[in-house]
N, C-alpha and C positions, 0 to 999 in steps of 0.2 A: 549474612544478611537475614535480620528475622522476619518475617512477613507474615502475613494471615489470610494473603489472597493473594493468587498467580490472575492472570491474566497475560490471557496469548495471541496473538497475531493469525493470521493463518499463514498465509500466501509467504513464502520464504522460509516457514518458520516448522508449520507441519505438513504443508507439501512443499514438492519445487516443483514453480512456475516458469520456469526458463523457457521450457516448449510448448509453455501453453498460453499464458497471458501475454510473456513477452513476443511471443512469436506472434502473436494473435495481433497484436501493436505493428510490428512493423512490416506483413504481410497483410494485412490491411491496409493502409496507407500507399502500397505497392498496387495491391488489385485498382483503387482508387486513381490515382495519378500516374502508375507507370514506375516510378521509383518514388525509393525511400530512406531512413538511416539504417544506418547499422544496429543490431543485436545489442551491441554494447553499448550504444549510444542512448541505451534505454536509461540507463543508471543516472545517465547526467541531466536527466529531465527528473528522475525521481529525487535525485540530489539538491536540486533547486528550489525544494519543497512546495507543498500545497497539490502534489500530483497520485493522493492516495488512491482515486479513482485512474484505472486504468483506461475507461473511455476516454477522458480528459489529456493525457499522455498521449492518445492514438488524433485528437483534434489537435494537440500543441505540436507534434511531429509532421501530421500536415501542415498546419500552419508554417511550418520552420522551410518542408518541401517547395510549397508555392512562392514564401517569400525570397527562397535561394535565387529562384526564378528569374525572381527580378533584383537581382545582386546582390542583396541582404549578405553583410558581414563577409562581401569579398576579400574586402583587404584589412581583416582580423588577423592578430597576432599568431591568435591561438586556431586550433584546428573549428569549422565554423560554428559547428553545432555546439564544441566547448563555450565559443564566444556567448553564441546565442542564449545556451542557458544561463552561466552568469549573468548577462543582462537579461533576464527571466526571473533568477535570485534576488536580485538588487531590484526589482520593480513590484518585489513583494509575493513572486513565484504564484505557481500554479497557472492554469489558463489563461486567468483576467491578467497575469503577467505578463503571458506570452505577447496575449493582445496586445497590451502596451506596449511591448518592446517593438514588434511591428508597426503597429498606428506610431510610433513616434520617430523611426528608422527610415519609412517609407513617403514618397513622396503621394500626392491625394492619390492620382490616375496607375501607380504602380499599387496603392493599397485599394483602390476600386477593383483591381483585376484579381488581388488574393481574394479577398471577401465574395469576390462573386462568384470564385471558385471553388470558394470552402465549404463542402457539403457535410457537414458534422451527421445529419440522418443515413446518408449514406455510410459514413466511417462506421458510424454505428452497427448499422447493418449487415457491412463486411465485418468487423468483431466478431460479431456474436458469430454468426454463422462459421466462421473461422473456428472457435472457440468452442460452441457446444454442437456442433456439426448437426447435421441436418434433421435427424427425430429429435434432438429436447430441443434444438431451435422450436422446433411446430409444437414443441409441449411449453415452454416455457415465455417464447415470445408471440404466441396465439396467430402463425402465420404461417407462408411459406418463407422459408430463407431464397434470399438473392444467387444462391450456388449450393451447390449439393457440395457437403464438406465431411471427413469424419470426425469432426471433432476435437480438437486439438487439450480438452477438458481430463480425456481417459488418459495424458499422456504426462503425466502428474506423480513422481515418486512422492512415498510417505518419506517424511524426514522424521517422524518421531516415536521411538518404539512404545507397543503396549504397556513394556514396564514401568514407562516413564509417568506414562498419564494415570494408569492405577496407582503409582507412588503419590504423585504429584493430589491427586484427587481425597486418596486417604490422609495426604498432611494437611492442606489447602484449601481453601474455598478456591473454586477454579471459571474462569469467565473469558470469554471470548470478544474480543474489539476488532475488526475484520472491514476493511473498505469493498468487498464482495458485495453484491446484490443477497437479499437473504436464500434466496431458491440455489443461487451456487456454494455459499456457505454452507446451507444445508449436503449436497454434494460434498464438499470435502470431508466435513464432519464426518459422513456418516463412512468416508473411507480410512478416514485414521479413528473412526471410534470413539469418537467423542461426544457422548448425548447431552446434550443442555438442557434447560427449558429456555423459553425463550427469555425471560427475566434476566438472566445473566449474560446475552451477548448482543453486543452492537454490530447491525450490517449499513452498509450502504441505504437500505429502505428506511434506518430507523432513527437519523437523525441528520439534517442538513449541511453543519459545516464541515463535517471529515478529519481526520487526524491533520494539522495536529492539535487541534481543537481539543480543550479538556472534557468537554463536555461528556461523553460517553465515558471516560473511565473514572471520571468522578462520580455519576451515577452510580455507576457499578460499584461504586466503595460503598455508596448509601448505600445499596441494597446486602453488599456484605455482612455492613452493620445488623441490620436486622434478623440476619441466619443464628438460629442456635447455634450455640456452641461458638461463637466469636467473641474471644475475652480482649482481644487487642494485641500485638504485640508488641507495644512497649504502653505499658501500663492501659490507658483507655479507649489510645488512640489507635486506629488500621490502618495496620501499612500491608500495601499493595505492591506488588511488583509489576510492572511490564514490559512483556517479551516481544519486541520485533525486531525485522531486518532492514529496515530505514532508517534515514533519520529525524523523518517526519515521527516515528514511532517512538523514539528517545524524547523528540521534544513534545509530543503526545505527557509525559510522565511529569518531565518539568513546566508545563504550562500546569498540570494539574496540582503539583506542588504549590505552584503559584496562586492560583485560584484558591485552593481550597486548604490552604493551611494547619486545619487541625487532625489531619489525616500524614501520613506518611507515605511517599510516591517515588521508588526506585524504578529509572529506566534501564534495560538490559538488551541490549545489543548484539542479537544472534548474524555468524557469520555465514548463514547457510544461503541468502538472498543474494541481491547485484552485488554489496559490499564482502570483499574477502579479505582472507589474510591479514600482512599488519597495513596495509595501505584502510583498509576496512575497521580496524581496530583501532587507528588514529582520526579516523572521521567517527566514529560513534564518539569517541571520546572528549574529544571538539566539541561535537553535541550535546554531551553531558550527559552524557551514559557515565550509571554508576558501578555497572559492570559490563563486561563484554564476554561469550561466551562460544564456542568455537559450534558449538551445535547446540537442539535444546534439549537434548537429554542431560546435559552437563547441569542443568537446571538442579538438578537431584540433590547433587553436593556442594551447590551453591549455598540455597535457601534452608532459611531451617523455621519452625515455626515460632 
């Protein structure tokens, strides 16, 4: 695959968030209400797509709690939460899905009792504080947190070695697309090593609709274009690769395919996130990943310039 810019993911991709994001999601919800889903049941909301913000995850998993409440998908086939997010998928996924799938499952006086129960600033609250535990809570969200936490942020292995990324750096223009806030982006970066300027990476702060929106990684091809030394790889045109562990992140590459046609947009689907194995390799590929790679250092002998 020839390319002329990498672009990378973070969350799944250079570290693992299993006990920090995802735990952060469904102990949250838990401090909140009492109970909550499972661990694994995180993947089938990310699966449903539009849920690259993981606030958004931690409000649609409430949402999913309260409306259990009141019977929501008792007598589903499928195990309930499975149900749930499918009809989350099919109403066009991410939160305003979930909504919908609620407001239309529920009758008024059972949907009057979720909504008045659904405290999204609280969720919030418990998140963070879960997440960056109690001093960068007071440094980062300008306050005290609701619980004294350690942090669930420090508990983050690197997935990707230093040799990769000095590789990757010396063949590749190299950018960053990342659903983080930028103040935690900056956090993981700077523990796998990866300096940017801010030009070449998209956070959470820096553009409204979220993967899988093309928006950000088509930018980031403009700006490719303009770096010295970018001859194209295939004749005039830039082709980009992008690395994530979604499938919001695959079809992040072919929406920008689509948009932006005179560029070149391969999606690559790392198995280091919720998706594993071949059950994980058959869903990227679904999604139209045009490669699939077991970790991202395998990146190396994937790509060539």
């Amino acid at each position: 695959m020839r390319v002329d810019a990498v672009v990378l993911d973070v969350d799944g991709v250079l570290v693992d968030v299993a006990d920090s994001y995802r735990r952060a999601i469904v102990e949250a919800v838990e401090r909140v209400y009492g109970e909550t889903i499972d661990r694994a049941d995180v993947q089938a909301f990310k699966d449903a797509g539009g849920f690259n913000n993981d606030w958004d995850v931690t409000d649609a998993a409430a949402l999913y709690v309260l409306a259990r409440r009141e019977g929501l998908f008792d007598d589903a086939d499928a195990a309930p939460v499975d149900a749930f997010c499918e009809a989350v998928a099919a109403a066009g996924g991410g939160l305003g899905g979930a909504e919908r799938v609620v407001a239309d499952r529920l009758d008024d006086g059972a949907l009057d009792r979720v909504l008045a129960a659904w405290d999204r600033d609280r969720l919030r609250d418990a998140f963070q504080a879960l997440y960056l535990g109690t001093e960068l809570y007071r440094e980062l969200e300008g306050g005290e947190p609701p619980f004294d936490a350690p942090g669930y942020v420090h508990d983050e292995p690197i997935l990707v070695d230093d040799g990769t990324l000095e590789t990757l750096r010396e063949r590749f223009h190299v950018g960053v697309v990342t659903g983080r806030p930028a103040a935690e982006a900056d956090i993981a970066l700077a523990r796998v090593g990866l300096d940017l300027p801010d030009r070449l990476r998209f956070t959470h702060d820096d553009w409204a609709e979220g993967k899988p929106h093309p928006y950000a990684l088509s930018t980031l091809a403009g700006r490719f274009d303009g770096d010295a030394g970018n001859d194209g790889g295939r004749g005039d045109r830039t082709a980009v690769a992008y690395a994530g562990d979604t499938l919001d992140d695959v079809r992040t590459a072919v929406n920008a395919r689509e948009a932006d046609p005179d560029r070149d947009y391969y999606g690559i689907g790392v198995l280091t996130g919720g998706l594993r194995g071949e059950a994980g390799r058959r869903k990227f590929e679904a999604a139209g990943a045009d490669a699939v790679v077991a970790d991202v250092n395998e990146l190396i002998d994937l790509l060539e310039r």
